[in-house]
SEGU-909709 format. One line per 10 residues: number of its first residue (from 1); for each residue y, z, x of C-alpha. Coordinates in Angstrom, 1 decimal. Example, Ala and Ser with C-alpha at 12.3 -4.5 7.8 and 13.67 -1.06 7.14 Angstrom:
REM residues 2
1) -4.5:7.8:12.3 | -1.1:7.1:13.7
REM end
This chain:
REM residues 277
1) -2.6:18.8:9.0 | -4.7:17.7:6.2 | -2.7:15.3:3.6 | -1.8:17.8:0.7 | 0.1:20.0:3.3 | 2.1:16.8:5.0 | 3.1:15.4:1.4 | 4.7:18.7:0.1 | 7.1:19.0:2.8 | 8.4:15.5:2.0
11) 12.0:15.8:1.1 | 13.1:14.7:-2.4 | 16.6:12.4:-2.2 | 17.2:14.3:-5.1 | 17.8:17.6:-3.9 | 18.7:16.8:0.1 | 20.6:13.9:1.3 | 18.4:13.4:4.1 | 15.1:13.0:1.5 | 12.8:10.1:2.0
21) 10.8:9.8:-1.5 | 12.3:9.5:-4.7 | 11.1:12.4:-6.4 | 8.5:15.2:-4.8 | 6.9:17.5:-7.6 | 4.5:18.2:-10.2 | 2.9:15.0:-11.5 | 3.7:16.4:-15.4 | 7.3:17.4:-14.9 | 8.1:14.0:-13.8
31) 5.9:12.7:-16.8 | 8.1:14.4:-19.1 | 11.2:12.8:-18.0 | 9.8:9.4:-17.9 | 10.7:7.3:-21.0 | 7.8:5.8:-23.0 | 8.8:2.3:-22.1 | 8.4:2.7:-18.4 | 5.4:0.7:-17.5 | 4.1:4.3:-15.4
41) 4.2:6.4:-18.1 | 0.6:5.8:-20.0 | -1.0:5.7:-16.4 | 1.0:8.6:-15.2 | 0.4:10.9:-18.8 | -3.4:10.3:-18.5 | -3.1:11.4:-14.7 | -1.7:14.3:-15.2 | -4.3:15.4:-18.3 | -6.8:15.8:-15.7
51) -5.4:18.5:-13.8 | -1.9:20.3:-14.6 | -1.7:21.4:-10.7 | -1.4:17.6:-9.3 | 1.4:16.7:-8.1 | 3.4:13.2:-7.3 | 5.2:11.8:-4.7 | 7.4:8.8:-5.9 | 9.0:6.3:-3.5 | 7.7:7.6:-0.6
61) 9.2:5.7:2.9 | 6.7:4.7:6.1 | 7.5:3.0:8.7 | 5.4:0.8:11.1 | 3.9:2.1:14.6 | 4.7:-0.9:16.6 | 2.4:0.6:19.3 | -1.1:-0.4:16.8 | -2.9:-3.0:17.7 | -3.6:-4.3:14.6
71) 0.6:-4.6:14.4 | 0.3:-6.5:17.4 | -2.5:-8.1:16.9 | -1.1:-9.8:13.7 | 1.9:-11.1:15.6 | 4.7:-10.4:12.9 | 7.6:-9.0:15.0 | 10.0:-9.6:12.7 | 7.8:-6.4:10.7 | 9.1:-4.2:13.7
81) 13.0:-4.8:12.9 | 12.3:-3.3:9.4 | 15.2:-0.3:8.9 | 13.1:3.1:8.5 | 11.5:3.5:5.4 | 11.6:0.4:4.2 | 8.2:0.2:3.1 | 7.9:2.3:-0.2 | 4.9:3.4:-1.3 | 5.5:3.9:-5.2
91) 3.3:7.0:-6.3 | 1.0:9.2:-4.5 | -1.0:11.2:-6.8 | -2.3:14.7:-4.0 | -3.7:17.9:-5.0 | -6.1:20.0:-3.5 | -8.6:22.8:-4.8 | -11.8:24.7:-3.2 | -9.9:23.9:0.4 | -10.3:19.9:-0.3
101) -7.2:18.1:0.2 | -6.8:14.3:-1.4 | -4.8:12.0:-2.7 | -4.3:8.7:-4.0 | -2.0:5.9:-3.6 | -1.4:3.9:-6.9 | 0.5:0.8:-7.7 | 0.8:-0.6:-11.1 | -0.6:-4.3:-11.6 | -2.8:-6.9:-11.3
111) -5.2:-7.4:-8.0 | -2.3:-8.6:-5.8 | -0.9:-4.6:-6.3 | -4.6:-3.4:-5.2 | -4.1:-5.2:-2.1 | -0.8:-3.7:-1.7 | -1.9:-0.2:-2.6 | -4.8:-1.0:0.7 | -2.4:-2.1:2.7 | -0.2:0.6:2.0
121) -3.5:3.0:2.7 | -3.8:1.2:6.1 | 0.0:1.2:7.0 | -0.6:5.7:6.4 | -3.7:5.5:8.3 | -2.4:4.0:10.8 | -3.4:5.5:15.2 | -0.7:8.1:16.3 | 0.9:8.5:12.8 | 1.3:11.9:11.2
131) -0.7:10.6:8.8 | -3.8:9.4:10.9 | -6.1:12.6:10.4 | -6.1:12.0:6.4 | -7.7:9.0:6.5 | -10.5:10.7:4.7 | -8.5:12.4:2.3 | -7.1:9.6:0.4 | -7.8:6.4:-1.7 | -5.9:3.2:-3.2
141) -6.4:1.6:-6.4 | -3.9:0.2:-8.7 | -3.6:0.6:-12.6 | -3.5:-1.3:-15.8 | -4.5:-1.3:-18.9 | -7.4:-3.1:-18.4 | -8.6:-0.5:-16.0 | -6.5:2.4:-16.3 | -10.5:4.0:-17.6 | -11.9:3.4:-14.0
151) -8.7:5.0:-12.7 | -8.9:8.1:-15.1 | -12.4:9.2:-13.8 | -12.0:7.8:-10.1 | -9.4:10.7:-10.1 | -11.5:12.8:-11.8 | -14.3:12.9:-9.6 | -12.2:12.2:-6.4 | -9.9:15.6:-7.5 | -12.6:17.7:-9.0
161) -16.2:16.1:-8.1 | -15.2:15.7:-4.6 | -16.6:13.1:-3.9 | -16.3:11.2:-0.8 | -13.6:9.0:-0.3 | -14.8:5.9:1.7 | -18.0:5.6:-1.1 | -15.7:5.8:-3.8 | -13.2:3.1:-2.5 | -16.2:1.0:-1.6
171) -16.7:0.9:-5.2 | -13.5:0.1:-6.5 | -13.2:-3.0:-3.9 | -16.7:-4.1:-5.6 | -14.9:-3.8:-9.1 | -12.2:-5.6:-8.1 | -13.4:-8.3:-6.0 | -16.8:-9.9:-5.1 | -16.2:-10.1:-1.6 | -13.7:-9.8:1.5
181) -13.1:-13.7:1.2 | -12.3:-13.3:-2.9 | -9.9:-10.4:-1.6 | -8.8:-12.7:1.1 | -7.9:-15.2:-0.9 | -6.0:-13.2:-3.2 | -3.5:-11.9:-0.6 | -3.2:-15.4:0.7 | -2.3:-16.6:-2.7 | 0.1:-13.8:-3.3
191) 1.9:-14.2:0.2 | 2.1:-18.6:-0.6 | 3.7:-17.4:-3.9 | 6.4:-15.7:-2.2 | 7.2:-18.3:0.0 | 7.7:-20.6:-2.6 | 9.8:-18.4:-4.2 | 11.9:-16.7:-1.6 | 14.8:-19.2:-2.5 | 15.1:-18.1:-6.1
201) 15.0:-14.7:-4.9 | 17.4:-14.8:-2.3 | 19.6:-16.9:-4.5 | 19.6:-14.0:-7.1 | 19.8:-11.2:-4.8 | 22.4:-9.0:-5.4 | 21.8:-7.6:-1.7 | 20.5:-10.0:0.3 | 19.3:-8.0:3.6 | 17.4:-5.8:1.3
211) 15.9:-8.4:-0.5 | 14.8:-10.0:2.7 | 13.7:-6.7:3.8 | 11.8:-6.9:1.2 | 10.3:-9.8:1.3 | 9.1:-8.8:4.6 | 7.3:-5.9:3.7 | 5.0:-7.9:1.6 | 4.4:-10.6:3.8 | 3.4:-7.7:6.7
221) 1.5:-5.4:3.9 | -0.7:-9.5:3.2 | -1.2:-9.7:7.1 | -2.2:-5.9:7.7 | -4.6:-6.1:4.9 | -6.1:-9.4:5.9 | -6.8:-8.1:9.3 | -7.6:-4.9:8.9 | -9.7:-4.8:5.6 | -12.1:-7.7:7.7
231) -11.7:-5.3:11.3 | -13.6:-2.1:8.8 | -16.2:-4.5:7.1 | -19.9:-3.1:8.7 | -21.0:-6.4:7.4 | -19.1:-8.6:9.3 | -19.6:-6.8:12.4 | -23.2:-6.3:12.2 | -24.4:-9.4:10.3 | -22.1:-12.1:10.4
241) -21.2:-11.6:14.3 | -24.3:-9.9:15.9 | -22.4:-6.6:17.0 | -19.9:-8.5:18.9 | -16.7:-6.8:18.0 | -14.7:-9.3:20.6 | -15.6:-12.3:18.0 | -14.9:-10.2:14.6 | -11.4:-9.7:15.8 | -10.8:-13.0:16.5
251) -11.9:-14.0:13.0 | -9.5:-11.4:12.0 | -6.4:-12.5:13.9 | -7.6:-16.2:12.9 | -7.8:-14.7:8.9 | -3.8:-13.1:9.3 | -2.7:-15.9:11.1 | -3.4:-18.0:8.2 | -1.5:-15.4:6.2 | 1.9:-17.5:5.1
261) 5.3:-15.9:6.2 | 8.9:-16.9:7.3 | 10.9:-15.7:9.8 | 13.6:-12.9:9.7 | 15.7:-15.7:11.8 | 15.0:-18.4:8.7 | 16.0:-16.3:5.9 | 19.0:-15.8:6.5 | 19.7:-19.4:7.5 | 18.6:-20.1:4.3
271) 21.0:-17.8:2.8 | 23.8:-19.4:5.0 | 22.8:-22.8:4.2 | 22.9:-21.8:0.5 | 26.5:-20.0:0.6 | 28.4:-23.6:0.8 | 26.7:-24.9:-2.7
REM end
C-alpha cells in the first residue's frame, strides 16, 4: 500500500479514543486553527500555499521492530521496552496527484531536528513494517527560518515536479552537512548534551517515566541514525571499504556504539536517588 493510502487511515485521538496521531486532516484546516505564535505556523501556512489538497498528519506514533537488524545491531534494548507509540513523529506533510504518492516528515529546528526527522524516516522504513514499501515515497528535512525557502520548493518539486526522492534527499543532506562524519558528529553531540542534562530534566519532570521515555527515544533515534545513515552510504561501501559490506558494518556498529546513552535501569535510580534531597 503506497504511503498516501496507509497515512489516511490513521486514526485522529480527536475523533476515536483508540487514535494514534494528534490530528489527521487537511494541512490548511489545521493551519487555520493554529495561533500565530506557534513556532509551526509560518512553516506550516507556506506548506499549505503550495497545494490546497495536502494534507498533515500531526503526532503520529511508531514503534520499533525489534526483529531489524540494525535494532539489534545497535544493541539498545532498553529501545525495545518503549510503551507503543512512544516515538512521535511531529508532522507528516502526504499528498498524491497523477497516481504518485509522497510525503514528508518535518521537524522544526536546527540540524540536531534533521537528524531526528532521518532517523524518524529510518525508524518508518524500517524491514516488515507497514510502512517498508514507501521508502520511496517519502523525505525528511527540518524547517527554520533560515531555510524554510529550501523547504518551500523541496515540497514543491517533490509534490508537483515529482521528482525522485532519494536525489532529492541526497541534496538536502549536502545542504546541511558536508559529510556523514559532520552529520556524525552532530548526533553524537546532540546525544552527550542529553546526558548531561538528563538530571535537570528528570528533576523537572512532571511525569517522570514519560520523560525517561523520552529521553530514550532520542538516544535510539542518535544510534539508528548513526548506523543506518553510514550502512546506505555507496561511498563507504565502495571506496572507503573495497565492497566489503562485512567491514562497513562493523564501522557502523563501532560509529553507534560510540553514540552516548544511559540505561532504562540508571534512570530511574537516579530519580530514586534524587527523591531523598
Amino acid at each position: 500500500m503506497a504511503i498516501y493510502d496507509i497515512l489516511c487511515q490513521k486514526k485522529d485521538c480527536r475523533k476515536q479514543q483508540e487514535g494514534v496521531c494528534d490530528f489527521n486532516g487537511y494541512l490548511e484546516d489545521y493551519v487555520a486553527n493554529l495561533d500565530r505564535d506557534d513556532e509551526a505556523h509560518d512553516v506550516l501556512s507556506a506548506l499549505s500555499a503550495i497545494d490546497p489538497s495536502l494534507k498533515v498528519i500531526v503526532g503520529l506514533g511508531l514503534n520499533i521492530n525489534k526483529e531489524a537488524i540494525a535494532n539489534q545491531i545497535i544493541h539498545y534494548k532498553d529501545s525495545f521496552k518503549l510503551p507503543d507509540g512512544m516515538i512521535r513523529c511531529p508532522y507528516i506533510i502526504y499528498g498524491k496527484s497523477d497516481d504518485e504518492q509522497r510525503a514528508i516528515i518535518v521537524t522544526l529546528g536546527d540540524r540536531a531536528q534533521y537528524i531526528i526527522a532521518k532517523a524518524l524516516y529510518f525508524v518508518m522504513s524500517e524491514p516488515d513494517n507497514e510502512y517498508e514499501g514507501t521508502r520511496n515515497e517519502m523525505i525528511a528535512f527540518a524547517a527554520n527560518e533560515e531555510h524554510l525557502e529550501t523547504l518551500i520548493e523541496s515540497t514543491r518539486v517533490f509534490f508537483m515536479e515529482h521528482k525522485k526522492a532519494g536525489s532529492l534527499q541526497r541534496r538536502l543532506d549536502m545542504l546541511m552537512f558536508e559529510s556523514y562524519d559532520e552529520m556524525y558528529e552532530e548526533a553524537k553531540r546532540f546525544a552527550d548534551e542529553q546526558s548531561e542534562q538528563m538530571g535537570e530534566l528528570l528533576a523537572q519532570a512532571e511525569d517522570k517515566a514519560l520523560c525517561i521515555n523520552q529521553l530514550i527515544v532520542k538516544w535510539f533515534l542518535m544510534k539508528k541514525f548513526s548506523y543506518v545513515q553510514y550502512m546506505i552510504d555507496k561511498n563507504n561501501l565502495n571506496v572507503i571499504h573495497g565492497g566489503n559490506v562485512k567491514r562497513q558494518r562493523q564501522v557502523a556498529k563501532e560509529k553507534a556504539d560510540n553514540i552516548s546513552f544511559v540505561s532504562f535501569t540508571q534512570l530511574w535510580k537516579i530519580i530514586r536517588q534524587n527523591a531523598w534531597r
